[in-house]
C-alpha positions in Angstrom: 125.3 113.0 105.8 126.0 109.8 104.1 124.2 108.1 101.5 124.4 103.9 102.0 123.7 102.2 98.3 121.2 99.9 98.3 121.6 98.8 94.3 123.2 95.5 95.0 120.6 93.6 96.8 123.1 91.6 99.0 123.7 95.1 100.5 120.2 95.5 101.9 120.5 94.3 105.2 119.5 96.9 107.6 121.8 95.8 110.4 124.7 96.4 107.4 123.9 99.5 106.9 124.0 100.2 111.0 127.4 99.3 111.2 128.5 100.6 108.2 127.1 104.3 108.9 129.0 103.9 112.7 132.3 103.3 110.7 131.8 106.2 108.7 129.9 108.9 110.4 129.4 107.4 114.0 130.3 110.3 115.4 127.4 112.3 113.7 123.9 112.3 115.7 121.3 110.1 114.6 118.1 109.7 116.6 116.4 112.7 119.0 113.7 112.5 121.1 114.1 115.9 123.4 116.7 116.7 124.7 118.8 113.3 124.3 120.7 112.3 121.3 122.2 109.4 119.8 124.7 108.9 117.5 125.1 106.1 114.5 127.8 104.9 116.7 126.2 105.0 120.5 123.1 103.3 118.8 125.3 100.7 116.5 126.9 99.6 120.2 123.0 99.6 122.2 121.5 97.6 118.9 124.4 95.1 119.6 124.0 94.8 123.4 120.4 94.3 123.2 120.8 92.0 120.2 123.3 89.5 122.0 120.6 89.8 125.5 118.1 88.8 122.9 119.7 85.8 121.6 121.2 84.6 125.3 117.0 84.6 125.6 117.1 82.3 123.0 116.1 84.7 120.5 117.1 84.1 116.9 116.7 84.4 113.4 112.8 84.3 112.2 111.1 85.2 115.8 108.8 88.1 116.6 109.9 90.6 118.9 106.6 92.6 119.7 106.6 96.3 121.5 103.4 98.2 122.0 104.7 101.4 122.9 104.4 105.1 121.9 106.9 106.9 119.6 110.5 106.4 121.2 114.2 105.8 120.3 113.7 102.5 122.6 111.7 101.6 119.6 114.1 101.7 116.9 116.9 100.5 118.7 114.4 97.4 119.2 113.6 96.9 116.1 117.2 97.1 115.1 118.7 94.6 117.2 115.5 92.3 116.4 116.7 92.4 112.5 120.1 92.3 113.4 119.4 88.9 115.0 117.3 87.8 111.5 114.4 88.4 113.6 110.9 90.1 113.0 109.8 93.0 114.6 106.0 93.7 115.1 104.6 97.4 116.5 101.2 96.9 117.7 98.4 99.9 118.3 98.4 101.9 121.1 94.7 102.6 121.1 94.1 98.7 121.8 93.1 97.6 125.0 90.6 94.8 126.9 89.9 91.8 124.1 91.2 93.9 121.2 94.6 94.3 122.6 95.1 90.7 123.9 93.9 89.1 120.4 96.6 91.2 118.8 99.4 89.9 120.9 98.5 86.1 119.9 97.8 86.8 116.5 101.5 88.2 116.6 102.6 85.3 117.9 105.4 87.0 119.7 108.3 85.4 121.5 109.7 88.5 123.7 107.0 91.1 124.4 108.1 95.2 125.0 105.0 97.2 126.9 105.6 100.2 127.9 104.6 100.8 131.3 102.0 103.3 131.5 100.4 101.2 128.7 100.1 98.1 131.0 97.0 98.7 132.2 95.2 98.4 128.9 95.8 94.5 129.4 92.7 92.9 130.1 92.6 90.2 133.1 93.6 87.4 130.7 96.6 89.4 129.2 99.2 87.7 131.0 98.4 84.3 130.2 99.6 84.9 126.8 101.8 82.7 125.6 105.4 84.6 125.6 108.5 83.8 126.4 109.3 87.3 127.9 107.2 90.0 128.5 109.1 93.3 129.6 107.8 96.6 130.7 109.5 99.8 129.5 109.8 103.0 131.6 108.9 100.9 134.4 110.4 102.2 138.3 113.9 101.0 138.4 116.0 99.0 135.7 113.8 99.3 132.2 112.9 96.9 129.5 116.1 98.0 127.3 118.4 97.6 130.2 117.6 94.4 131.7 117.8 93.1 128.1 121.2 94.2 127.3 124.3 92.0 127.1 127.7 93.7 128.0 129.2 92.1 124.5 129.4 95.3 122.1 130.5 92.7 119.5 127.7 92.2 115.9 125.7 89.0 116.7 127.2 86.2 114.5 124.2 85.6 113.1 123.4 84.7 108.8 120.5 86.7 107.7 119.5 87.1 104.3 118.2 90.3 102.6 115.1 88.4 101.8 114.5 87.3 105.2 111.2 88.9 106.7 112.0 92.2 109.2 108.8 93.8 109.8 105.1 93.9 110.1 102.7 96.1 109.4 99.1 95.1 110.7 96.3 96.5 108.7 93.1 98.2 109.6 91.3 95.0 109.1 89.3 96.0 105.9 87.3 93.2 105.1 87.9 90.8 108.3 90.5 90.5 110.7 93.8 92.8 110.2 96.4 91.3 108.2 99.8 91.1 108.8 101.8 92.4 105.9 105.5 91.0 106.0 108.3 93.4 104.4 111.8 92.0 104.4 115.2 94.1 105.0 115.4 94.1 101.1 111.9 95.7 100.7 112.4 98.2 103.4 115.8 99.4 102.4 115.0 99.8 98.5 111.6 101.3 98.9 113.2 103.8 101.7 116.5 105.1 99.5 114.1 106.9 97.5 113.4 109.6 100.2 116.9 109.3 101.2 118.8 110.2 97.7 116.5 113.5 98.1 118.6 114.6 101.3 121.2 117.0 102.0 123.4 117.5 104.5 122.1 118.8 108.0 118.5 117.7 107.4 116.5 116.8 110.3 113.7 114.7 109.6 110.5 115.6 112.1 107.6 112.4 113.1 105.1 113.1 115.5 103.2 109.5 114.3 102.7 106.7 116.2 105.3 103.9 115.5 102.3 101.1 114.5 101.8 103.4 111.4 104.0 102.8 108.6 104.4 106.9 108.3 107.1 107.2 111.5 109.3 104.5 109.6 109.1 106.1 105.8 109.1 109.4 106.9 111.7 109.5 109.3 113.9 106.5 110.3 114.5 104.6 107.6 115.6 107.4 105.3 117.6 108.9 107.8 119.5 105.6 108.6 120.0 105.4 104.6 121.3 108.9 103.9 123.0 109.1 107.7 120.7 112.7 108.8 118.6 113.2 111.9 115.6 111.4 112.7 113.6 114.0 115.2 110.9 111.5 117.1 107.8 112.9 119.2 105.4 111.2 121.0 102.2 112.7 119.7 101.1 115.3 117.3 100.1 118.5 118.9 98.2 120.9 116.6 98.9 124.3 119.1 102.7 122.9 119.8 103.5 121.7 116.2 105.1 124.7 115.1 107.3 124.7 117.9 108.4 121.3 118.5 109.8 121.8 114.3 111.8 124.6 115.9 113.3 122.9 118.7 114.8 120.4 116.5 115.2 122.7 113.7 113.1 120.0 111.4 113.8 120.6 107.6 111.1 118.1 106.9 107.7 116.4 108.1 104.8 114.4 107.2 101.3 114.5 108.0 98.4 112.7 107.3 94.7 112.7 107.2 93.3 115.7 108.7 96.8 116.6 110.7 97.6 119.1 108.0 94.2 120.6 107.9 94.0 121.1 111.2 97.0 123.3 110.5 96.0 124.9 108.2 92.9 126.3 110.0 94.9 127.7 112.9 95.0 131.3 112.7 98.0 133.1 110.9 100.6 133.9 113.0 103.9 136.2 112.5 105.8 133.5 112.8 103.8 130.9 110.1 107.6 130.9 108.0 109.9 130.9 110.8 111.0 127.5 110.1 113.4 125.9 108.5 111.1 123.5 106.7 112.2 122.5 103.1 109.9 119.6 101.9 106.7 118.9 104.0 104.6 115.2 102.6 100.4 116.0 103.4 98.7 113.2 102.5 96.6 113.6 100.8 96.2 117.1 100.4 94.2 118.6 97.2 96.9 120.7 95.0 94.5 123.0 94.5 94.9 123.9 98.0 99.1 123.3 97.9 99.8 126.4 96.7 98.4 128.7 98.9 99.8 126.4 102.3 103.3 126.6 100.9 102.8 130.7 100.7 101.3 130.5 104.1 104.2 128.3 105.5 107.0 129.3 103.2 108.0 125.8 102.3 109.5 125.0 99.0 108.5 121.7 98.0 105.2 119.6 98.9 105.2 116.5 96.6 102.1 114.1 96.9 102.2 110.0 96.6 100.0 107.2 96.9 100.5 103.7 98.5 99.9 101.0 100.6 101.8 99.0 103.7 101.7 95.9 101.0 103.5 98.7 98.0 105.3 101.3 99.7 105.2 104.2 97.1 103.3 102.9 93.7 102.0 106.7 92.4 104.4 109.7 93.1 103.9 113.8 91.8 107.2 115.7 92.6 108.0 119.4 92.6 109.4 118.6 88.9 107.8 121.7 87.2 104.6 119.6 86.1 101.3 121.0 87.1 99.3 118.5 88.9 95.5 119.2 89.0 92.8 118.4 91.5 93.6 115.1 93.7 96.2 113.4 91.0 98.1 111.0 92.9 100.8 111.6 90.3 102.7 108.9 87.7 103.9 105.5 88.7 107.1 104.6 89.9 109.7 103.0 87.3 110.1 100.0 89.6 106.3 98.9 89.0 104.4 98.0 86.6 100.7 99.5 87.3 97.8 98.6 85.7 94.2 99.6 86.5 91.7 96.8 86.2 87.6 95.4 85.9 86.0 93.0 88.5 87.2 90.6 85.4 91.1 91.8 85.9 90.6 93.3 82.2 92.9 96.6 81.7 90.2 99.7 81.9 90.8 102.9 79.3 91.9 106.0 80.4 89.2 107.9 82.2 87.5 104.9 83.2 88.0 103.9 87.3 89.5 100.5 88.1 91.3 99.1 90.6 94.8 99.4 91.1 97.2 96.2 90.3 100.6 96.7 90.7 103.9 94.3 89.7 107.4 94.3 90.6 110.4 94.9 87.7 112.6 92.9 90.3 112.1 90.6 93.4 112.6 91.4 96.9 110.7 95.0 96.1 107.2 94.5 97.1 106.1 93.0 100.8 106.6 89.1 101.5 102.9 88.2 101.9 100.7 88.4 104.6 101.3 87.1 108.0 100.4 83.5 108.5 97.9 83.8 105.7 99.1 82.0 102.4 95.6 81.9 100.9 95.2 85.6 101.4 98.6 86.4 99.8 97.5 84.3 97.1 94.1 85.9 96.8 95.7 88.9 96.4 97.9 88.1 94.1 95.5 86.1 91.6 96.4 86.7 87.8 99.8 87.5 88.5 99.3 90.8 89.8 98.9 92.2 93.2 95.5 94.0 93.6 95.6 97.0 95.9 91.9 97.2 96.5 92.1 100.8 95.7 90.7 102.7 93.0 92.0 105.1 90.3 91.6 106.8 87.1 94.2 107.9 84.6 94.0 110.6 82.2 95.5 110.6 78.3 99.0 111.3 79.9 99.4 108.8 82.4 98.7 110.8 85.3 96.7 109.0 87.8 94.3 109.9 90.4 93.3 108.2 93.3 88.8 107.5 93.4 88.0 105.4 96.2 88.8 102.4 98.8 86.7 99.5 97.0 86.9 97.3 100.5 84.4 98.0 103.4 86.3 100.6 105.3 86.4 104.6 106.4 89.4 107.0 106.6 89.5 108.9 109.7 92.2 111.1 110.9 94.8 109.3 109.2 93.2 105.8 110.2 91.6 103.1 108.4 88.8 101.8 110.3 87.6 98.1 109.5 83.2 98.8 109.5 83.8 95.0 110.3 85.6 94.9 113.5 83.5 97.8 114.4 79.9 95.1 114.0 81.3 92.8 115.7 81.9 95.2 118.7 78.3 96.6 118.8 76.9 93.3 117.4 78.1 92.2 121.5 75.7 94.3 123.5 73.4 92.5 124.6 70.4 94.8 123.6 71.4 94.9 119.8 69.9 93.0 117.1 71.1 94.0 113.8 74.1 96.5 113.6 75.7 98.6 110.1 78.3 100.6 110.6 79.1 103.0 107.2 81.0 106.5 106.4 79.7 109.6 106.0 81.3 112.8 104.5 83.7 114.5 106.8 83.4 118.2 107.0 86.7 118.9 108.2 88.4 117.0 105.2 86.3 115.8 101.9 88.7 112.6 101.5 87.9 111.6 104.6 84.5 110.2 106.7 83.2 109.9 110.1 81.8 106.9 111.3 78.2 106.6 111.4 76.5 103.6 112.9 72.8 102.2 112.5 71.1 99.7 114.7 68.1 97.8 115.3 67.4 96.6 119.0 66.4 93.1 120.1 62.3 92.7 121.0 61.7 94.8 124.7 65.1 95.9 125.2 66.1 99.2 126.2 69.2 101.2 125.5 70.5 104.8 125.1 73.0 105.9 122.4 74.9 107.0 125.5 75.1 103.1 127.0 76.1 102.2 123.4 78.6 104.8 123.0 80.0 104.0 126.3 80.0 100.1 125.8 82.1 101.0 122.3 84.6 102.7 124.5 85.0 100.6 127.1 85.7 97.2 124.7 87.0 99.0 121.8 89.7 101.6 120.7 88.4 104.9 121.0 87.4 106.0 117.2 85.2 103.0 116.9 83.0 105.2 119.3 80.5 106.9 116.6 80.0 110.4 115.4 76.4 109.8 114.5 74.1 107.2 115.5 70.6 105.9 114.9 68.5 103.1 116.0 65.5 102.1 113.6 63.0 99.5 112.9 64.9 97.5 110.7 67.6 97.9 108.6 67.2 97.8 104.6 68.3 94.6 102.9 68.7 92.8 99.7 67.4 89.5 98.5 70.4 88.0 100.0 69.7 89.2 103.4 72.9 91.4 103.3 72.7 95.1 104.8 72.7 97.6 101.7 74.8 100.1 103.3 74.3 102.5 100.1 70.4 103.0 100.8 72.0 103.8 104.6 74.5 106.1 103.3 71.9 107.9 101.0 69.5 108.3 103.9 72.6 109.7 105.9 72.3 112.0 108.7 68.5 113.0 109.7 67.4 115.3 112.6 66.6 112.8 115.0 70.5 111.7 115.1 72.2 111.4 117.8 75.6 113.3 117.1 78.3 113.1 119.4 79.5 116.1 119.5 76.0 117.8 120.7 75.6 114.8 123.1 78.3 115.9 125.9 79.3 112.0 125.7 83.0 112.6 126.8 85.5 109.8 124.5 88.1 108.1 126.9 91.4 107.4 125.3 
């Protein structure tokens, strides 16, 4: 183990702290994935190879290097010859395919493309067309995407690139319209990330099992580990029967989980072997802490902290194992390097007690993300009255602690996603048969702080159409959780004097009888 400082800011360049971590510990293994390993030094040497192909491409400093591929050390080594080069890598969903997938690759606006192969097919008939300069398929028979584009020179890329320089984005749910991009450069990556790593000691192994267009795989797992030179541990997919096991194999001494990952956990039965781990420090987000005690008994793991953020924050609320008792769903007290303030619709500071949405403000630049992709006047709107508003919503009690109340922007939680009730009208609004479409949240039973997806419709005059056809449309044109846990078609839809779908009379009437439920339905969801 080795901690890299990232206090001067001319030090947070992640390709820096590569190279620096090879010279010190390159000998010491860095990323798993099975059975193979590689070291800080083996992976300083690939990121240079693949970083001098790049730029014999023509590849330099502010292009997009896009992959859509499943969890993988092929992906990090991307990503860190892209930023090595100055360049900005983009990891787009997995669950895409037809239309979605396509529009996502030209809003990336990609140079060099990395698919993996058995993903290829997801393409619609137009997906070649895109405009790229090189498409590549991973895994592919014979030579893959990572060999064809290595160089032989094992020499750094002479390349400037500034700490400020964009390295990465995020694309968000789309809440309220098309996804955003959300731009974080190397120094907001590095800074936010050193607070997970100062936690580490030596022969740590830190476990992901998300997918790599999630923000979780990077802050849980690769970034810190780069920082404070321990093991990143990378699976494909999270297996609730196998989880336990694949933490053994690679003797994982931390993990996160989110949504209803930890739940589902949780209500496996107990086994002798619940605590034969070596888990120190397991992240659940969110779990309630009225439930945290009795899953660290079960599990036998010592420390469980809780935090809230965003792609756009990183880490803005935090509640560690620091001997303070944290009740109910508190997402804990802000960190020192924002300012927080909860706010009206008028951007007027709320009491304690009283729910408001979250605004948060760097003590120093280069901390928060770089804007949004391509989108000046939404970086702007967002950052009206000098503050950046979260679109989140929280309370704080009389000492400061603050707890997380709602998503104030049109979208559900589900299993660790954030489904956009937008994109998912626009996709039913297409069938031919449908007239008026609203697509809302309902309680979850498996997990209170999260919904399942419940979508009403009216149908267009003599038009026929099962919830089966619809449910089938959805997953042919759409990722497969846009296909809908309850469904109902009625006469019309309730509306206000503006003409506008009130969703709340929808989500008071809520699930009747007559709903069709997909579950009961034998509709079988292709992934």
């Amino acid at each position: 183990m080795r901690l890299y400082d990232v206090a001067n800011v001319d030090r947070r360049l992640i390709g820096a702290v590569l190279a620096d971590q090879a010279a010190h510990i390159g000998a010491s293994p860095w990323l798993r994935s099975g059975d193979r390993v590689v070291t800080f030094a083996e992976a300083n040497t690939l990121v240079n190879r693949i970083a001098n192909g790049l730029a014999a491409r023509g590849f330099g400093r502010g292009d997009i290097l896009a992959m859509v591929m499943k969890p993988s050390i092929e992906v990090v080594l991307l990503a860190l010859a892209t930023a090595r080069l100055g360049g900005i890598f983009q990891t787009i969903s997995t669950d895409y395919h037809g239309a979605f997938l396509d529009e996502a690759i030209l809003a990336s606006q990609a140079k060099v493309l990395i698919i993996d192969h058995d993903l290829a097919s997801r393409f619609s008939g137009d997906a070649w067309s895109v405009p790229l300069g090189s498409v590549f398929l991973n895994g592919a028979t014979g030579e893959d995407a990572l060999t064809r584009l290595q160089s032989t020179d094992d020499n750094p890329p002479r390349v400037e690139v500034s700490p400020f320089d964009p390295a990465q984005v995020w694309w968000s749910s789309g809440t309220t319209g098309k996804p955003k991009g959300i731009m974080h450069s190397h120094s907001s990556i590095l800074f936010a990330n050193q607070r997970s790593a100062q936690h580490l000691r030596p022969g740590d192994v830190l476990y992901s099992c998300t997918p790599v267009y999630l923000g979780s795989a990077w802050v849980s797992a690769i970034w810190p580990s780069l920082l404070g030179g321990v093991v990143a541990a990378i699976d494909p997919a999270f297996s609730v029967s196998d989880f336990w096991n694949r933490i053994r194999f690679y003797g994982a001494t931390h993990f996160l989980t989110l949504g209803a990952m930890h739940m589902y956990l949780w209500q496996q039965p107990e086994t002798p072997r619940d605590r034969d781990h070596k888990v120190r420090v397991a992240r659940c987000i969110p779990l309630d802490q009225t439930l945290t005690a009795a899953f660290k008994q079960r599990f036998g793991i010592a420390e469980m902290p809780q935090v809230y953020g965003t792609s756009e924050t990183y880490t803005v609320f935090e509640a560690p194992e620091d001997g303070t008792v944290w009740r109910g769903a508190a997402a804990g007290r802000p960190v020192p390097h924002y300012e927080v303030r909860l706010v009206d619709e008028n951007d007027r500071e709320v009491p304690p007690g009283q729910v408001g949405e979250i605004c948060v403000r760097p003590r120093e630049p280069g901390i928060l993300f770089a804007g949004y992709f391509n989108a000046p006047d939404i970086t702007v709107a967002a950052w009206r009255n000098l503050w950046h508003h979260t679109g989140d919503m929280a309370y704080a009690d009389e000492e400061g602690t603050y707890y997380f109340a709602d998503r104030k922007k049109d979208y559900i939680r589900h299993k660790g996603r954030n489904i956009s009730m937008f994109e998912v009208e626009n996709v039913v609004a297409k069938h031919p048969a449908i007239a008026q479409v609203a697509a809302f949240g309902v309680p979850s039973k498996e997990l209170e702080s999260e919904s399942e997806l419940m979508l009403c419709a009216t149908l267009k005059a003599g038009a026929n159409l099962t919830f089966e056809e619809l449910a089938h449309f959805i997953n042919e044109t759409a990722p497969y959780y846009f296909v809908p846990y309850y469904m109902d078609f009625l006469e019309n839809l309730p509306q206000n004097a503006h003409g506008r779908v009130t969703k709340n009379d929808l989500r008071e009437r809520g699930v009747q009888p007559q709903t069709w439920r997909l579950l009961e339905s034998g509709f079988k969801v292709r992934r």
